[in-house]
C-alpha positions in Angstrom: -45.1 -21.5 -51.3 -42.1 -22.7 -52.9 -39.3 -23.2 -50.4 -35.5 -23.0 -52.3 -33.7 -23.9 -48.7 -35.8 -26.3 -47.0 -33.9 -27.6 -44.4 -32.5 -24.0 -42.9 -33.1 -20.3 -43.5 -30.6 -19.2 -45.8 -27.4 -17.7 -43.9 -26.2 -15.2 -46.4 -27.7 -12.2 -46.0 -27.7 -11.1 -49.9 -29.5 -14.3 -50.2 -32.5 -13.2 -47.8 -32.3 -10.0 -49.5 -32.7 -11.1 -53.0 -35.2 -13.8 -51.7 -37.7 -10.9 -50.2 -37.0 -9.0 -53.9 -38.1 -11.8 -55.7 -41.2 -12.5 -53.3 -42.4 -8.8 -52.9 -42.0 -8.0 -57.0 -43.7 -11.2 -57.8 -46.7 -10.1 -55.2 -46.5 -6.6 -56.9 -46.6 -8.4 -60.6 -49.8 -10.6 -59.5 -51.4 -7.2 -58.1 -50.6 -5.5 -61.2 -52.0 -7.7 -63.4 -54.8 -7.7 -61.3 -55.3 -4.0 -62.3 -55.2 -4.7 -66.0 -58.6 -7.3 -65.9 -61.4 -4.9 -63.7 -64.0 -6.3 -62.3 -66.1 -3.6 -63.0 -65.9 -2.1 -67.3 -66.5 1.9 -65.5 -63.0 1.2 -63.4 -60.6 0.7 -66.1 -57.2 1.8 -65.2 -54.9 3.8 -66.6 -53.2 1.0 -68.6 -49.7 3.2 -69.3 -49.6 3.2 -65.5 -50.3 -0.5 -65.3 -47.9 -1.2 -67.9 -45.0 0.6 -66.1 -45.7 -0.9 -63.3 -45.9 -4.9 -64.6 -42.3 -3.8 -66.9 -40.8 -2.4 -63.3 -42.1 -5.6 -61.6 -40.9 -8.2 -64.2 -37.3 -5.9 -64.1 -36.7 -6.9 -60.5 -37.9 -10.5 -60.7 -35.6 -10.7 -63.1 -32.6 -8.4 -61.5 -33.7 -10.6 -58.4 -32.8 -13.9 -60.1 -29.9 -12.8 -61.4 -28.4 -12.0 -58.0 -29.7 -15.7 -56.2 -28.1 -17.7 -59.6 -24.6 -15.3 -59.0 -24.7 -15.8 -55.3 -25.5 -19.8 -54.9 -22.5 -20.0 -58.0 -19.9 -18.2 -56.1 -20.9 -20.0 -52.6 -21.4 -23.4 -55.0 -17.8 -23.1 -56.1 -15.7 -22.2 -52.7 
């Protein structure tokens, strides 16, 4: 796993928050995908659904990102 504080858990707390946003969607995007390739030809999903759900995922990645570059700038410059 890739660790962006190595030394000490991050103290903000809207740090942690986007940190477990970003883990969690990313988790959901692998699982997702997942979905879209089944094993079996007879359980193909209900790619809409699937394709919902990878946009949703790759929206709070993303919205996740966001907040960690805004938050580390703002603590970067005080």
């Amino acid at each position: 796993s890739v660790c962006f504080f190595p030394s000490q858990k991050p103290k903000s707390e809207l740090v942690r928050t986007s940190l477990r946003l970003l883990t969690s969607s990313a988790y959901r995007l692998q699982s997702e995908c997942r979905k879209a390739l089944p094993a079996e030809p007879s359980a193909a999903p209900d790619m809409q659904l699937v394709t919902q759900q990878v946009i949703q995922c790759a929206y709070d990645i993303a919205k996740a990102a966001k907040q960690l570059v805004t938050i580390t700038t703002k603590e970067n410059n005080n």
